[in-house]
RODO-2510 file (C-alpha; in nm, 4 decimals, decimal comma):
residues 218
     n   res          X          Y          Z
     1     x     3,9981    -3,3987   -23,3633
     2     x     4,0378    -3,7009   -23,6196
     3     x     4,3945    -3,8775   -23,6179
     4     x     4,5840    -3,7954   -23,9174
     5     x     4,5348    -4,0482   -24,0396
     6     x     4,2162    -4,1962   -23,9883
     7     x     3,9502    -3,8672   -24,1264
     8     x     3,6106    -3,9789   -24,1259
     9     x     3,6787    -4,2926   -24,0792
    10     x     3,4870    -4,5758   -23,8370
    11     x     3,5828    -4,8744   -23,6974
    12     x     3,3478    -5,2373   -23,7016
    13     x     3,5551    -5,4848   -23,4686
    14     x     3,5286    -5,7755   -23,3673
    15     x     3,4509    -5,7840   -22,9819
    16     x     3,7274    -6,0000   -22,8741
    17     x     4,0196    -5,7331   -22,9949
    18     x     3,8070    -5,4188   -22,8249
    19     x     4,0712    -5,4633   -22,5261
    20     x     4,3441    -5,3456   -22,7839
    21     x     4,1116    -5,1244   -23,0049
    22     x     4,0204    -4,9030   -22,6705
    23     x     4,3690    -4,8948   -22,5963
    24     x     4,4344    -4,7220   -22,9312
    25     x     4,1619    -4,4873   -22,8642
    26     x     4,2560    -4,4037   -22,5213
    27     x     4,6378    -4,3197   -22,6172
    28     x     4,4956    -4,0722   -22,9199
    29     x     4,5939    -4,3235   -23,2397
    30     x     4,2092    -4,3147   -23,3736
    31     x     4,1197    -3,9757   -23,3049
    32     x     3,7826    -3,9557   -23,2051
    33     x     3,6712    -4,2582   -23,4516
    34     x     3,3385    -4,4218   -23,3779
    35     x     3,3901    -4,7781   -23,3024
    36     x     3,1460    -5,0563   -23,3206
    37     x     3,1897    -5,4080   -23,1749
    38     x     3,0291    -5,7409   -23,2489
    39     x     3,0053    -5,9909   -22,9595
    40     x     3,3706    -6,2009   -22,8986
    41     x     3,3463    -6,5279   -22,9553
    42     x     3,1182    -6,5208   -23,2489
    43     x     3,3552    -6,6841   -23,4709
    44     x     3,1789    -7,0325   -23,3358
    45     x     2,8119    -6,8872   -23,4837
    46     x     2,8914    -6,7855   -23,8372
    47     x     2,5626    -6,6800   -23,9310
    48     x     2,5272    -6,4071   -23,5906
    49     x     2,8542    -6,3199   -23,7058
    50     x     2,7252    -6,1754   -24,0420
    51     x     2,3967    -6,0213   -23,8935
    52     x     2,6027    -5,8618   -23,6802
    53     x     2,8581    -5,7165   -23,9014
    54     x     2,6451    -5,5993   -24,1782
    55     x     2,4395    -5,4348   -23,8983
    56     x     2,7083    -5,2444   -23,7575
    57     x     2,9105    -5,1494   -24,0859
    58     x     2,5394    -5,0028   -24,1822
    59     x     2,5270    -4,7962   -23,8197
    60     x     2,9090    -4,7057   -23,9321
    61     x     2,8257    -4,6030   -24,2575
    62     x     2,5614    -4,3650   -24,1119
    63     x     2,8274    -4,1792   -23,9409
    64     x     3,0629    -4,1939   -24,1751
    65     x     3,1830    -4,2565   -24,5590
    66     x     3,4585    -4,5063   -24,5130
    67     x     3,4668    -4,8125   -24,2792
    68     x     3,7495    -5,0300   -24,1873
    69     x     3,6386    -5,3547   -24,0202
    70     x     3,9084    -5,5173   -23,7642
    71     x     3,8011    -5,9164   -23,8585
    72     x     4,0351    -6,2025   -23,9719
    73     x     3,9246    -6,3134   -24,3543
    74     x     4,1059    -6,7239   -24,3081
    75     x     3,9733    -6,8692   -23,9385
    76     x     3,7181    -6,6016   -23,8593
    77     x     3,4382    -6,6516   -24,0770
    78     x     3,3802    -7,0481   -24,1600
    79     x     3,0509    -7,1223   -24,2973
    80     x     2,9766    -7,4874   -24,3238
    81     x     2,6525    -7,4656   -24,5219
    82     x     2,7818    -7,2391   -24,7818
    83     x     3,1394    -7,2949   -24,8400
    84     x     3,1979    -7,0531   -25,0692
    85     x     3,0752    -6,7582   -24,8586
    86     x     3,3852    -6,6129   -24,7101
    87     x     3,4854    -6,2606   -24,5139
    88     x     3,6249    -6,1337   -24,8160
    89     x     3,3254    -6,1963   -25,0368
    90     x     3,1181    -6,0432   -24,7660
    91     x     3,3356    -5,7337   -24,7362
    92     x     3,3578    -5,7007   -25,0957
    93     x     2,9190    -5,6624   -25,1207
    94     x     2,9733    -5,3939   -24,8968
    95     x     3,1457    -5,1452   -25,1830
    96     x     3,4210    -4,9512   -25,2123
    97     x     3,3906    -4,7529   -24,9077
    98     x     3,4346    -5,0298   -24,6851
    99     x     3,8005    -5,2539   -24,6127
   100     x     3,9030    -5,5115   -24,3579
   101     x     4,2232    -5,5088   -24,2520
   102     x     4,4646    -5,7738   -24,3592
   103     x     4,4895    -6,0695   -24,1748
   104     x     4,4121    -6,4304   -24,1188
   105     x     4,2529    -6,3518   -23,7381
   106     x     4,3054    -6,1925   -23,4343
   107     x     4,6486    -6,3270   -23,3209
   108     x     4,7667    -6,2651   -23,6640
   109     x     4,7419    -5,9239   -23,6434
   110     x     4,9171    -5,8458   -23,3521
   111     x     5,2128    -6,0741   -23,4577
   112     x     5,2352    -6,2344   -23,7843
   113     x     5,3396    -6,5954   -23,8578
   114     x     5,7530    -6,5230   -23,8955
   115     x     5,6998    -6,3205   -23,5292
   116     x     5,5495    -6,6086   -23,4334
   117     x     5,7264    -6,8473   -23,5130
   118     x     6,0355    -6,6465   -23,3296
   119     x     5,7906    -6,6685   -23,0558
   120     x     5,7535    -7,0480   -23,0483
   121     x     6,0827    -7,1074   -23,0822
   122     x     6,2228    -6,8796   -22,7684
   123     x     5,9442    -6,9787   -22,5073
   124     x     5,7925    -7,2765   -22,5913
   125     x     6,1386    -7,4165   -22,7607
   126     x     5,9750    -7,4456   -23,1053
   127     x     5,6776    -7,7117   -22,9701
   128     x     5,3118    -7,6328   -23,1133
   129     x     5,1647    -7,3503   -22,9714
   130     x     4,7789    -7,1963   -22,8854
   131     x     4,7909    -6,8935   -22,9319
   132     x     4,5945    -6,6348   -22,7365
   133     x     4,5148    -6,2037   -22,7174
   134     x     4,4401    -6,0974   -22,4160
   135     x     4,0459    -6,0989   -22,4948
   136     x     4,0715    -6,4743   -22,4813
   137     x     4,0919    -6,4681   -22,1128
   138     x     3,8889    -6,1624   -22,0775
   139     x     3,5865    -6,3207   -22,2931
   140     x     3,7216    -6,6783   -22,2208
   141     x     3,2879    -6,7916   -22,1321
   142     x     3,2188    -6,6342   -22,4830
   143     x     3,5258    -6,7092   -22,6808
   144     x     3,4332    -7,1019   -22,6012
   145     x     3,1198    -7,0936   -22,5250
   146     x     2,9587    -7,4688   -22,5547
   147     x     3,3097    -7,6167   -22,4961
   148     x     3,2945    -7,8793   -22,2086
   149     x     3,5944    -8,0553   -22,0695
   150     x     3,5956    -8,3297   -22,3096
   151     x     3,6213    -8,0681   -22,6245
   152     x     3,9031    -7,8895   -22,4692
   153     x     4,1156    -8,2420   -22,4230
   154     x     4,0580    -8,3228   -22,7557
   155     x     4,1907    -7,9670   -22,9057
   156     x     4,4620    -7,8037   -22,6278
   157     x     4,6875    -8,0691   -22,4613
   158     x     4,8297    -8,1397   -22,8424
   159     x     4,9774    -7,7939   -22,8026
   160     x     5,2693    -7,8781   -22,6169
   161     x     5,4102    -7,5505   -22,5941
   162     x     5,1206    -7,4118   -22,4114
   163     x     4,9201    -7,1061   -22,4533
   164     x     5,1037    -6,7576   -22,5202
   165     x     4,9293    -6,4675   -22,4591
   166     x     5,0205    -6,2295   -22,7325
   167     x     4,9600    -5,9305   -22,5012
   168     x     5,0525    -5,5298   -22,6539
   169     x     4,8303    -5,3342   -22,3779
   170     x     4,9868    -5,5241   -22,0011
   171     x     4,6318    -5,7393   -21,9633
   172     x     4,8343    -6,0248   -21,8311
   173     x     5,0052    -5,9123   -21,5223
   174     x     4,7498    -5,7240   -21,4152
   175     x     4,4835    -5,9936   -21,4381
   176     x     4,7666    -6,2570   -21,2909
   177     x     4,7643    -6,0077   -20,9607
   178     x     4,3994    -5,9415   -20,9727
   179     x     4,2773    -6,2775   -21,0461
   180     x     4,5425    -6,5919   -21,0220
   181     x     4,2635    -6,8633   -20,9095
   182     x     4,0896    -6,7917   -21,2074
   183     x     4,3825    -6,8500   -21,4557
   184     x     4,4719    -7,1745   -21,2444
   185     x     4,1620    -7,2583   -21,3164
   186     x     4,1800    -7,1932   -21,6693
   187     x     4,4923    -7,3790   -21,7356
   188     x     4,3635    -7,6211   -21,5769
   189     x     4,0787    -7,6728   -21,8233
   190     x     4,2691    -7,6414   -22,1159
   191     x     4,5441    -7,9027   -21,9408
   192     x     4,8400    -7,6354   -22,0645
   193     x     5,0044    -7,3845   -21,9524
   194     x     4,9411    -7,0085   -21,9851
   195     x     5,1841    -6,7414   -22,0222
   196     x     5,1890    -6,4070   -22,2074
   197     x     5,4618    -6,2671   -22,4480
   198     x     5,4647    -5,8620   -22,4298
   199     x     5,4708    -5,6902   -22,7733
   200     x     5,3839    -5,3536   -22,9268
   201     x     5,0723    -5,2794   -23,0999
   202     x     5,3085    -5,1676   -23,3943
   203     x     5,1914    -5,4096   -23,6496
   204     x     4,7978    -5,3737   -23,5624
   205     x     4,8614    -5,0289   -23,6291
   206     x     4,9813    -5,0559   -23,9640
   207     x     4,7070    -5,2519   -24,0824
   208     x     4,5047    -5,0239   -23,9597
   209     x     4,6432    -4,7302   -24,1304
   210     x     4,6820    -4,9281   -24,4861
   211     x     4,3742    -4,9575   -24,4752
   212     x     4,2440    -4,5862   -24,4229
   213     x     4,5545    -4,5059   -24,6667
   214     x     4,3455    -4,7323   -24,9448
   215     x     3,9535    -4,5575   -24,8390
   216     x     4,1152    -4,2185   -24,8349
   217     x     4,3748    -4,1639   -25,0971
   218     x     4,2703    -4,4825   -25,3224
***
C-alpha cells in the first residue's frame, strides 16, 4: 500500500543518496514507490547525468503520473559548454507532472546551511568544512572518480575542519567497525580528517513530501 502521502508517485534519485532513499523505503515512509537511481558520482559528467535522468524519469513516468526527482538544482548539474542549461530548466521540459525536490545538493538536503553552520561551529570550531553523506564513502571510487593525489591536495587540506559525515541512517559506525583501514586510508588521501555527525532524516523527508503535496493537490 502507497504512503499517505506519496499515491502514485515515483522516485528518480540520484545514486549517491540511494543509501538514505532505501532506508526510507525499508522503514515504510514511501510506500511501495518505484525508485530509480542514476549512477553516484555523475555530477563530474554532466552530459551522462542528463541521459540518465531523462531516461529514468521516462521509465518513471511509465509507471506512474507524477515523478519527484531527489537531485540538487545549484552544484549538481554544471554544464560548461552550455551555461545556461541548468537542473531546473531541465526539470521544467519535463511538465507539470514532474518536481525535484528543493535543494542546492545532496548534503543540503539532509541539513541545510543554518544546521550546518551549527555543525561547523560545534565540531570543527567554526573552521571550513567538506562536507560528506554517507554515499561519499560508500561510492567514494565513483563520487571522485579521475581524482589523483595531486587534485585532492589542491581541493581538501583547505578545509581545515575536516570532513563531516552528515549521516541520518548509522553508515558510519558500522563501516568504522567493518572497515577502519579503508577510512585511514581515505583520510589519508584527502589529508583531513573524517568524522560523522548523526542526524534525522527529518528534513529529507519534508522535501520529499512538499513535493508530492505540489504533484498531488497542486
Amino acid at each position: 500500500m502507497n504512503d499517505p502521502f506519496f499515491p502514485e508517485i515515483a522516485i528518480v534519485s540520484c545514486g549517491t543518496l540511494s543509501l538514505e532513499v532505501n532506508y526510507l523505503k525499508k522503514i515504510g515512509f514511501l510506500g511501495d514507490a518505484n525508485i530509480f537511481y542514476t549512477t553516484p558520482g555523475l555530477h563530474e559528467n554532466p552530459r551522462e547525468l542528463e541521459a540518465q535522468l531523462l531516461k529514468n524519469i521516462q521509465k518513471a513516468k511509465e509507471k506512474v503520473g507524477n515523478v519527484i526527482v531527489v537531485y540538487g538544482g545549484k552544484f549538481c548539474y554544471i554544464n560548461a559548454n552550455e551555461p545556461t542549461r541548468t537542473m531546473k530548466k531541465i526539470i521544467e521540459k519535463q511538465g507539470p507532472t514532474v518536481k525535484r525536490i528543493q535543494s542546492t545538493h545532496c548534503v543540503d538536503m539532509l541539513a541545510g546551511e543554518k544546521e550546518r553552520e551549527e555543525i561547523s561551529q560545534a565540531i570543527a570550531g567554526g573552521d571550513k568544512v567538506w562536507w560528506m553523506t554517507p554515499g561519499w564513502i560508500k561510492f567514494r571510487h565513483q563520487v571522485f572518480k579521475g581524482w589523483d593525489k595531486g587534485l585532492a591536495n589542491e581541493n581538501f587540506p583547505r578545509h581545515t575542519g575536516g570532513a563531516i559525515v552528515l549521516d541520518g541512517i548509522g553508515y558510519f559506525k558500522q563501516y568504522c567497525a567493518e572497515h577502519p583501514e579503508e577510512l585511514l586510508e581515505y583520510s589519508d588521501w584527502m589529508g583531513i580528517p573524517i568524522q560523522a555527525c548523526p542526524l534525522t532524516l527529518d528534513r529529507f523527508k519534508s522535501l520529499l513530501i512538499e513535493q508530492a503535496r505540489i504533484l498531488t493537490q497542486g
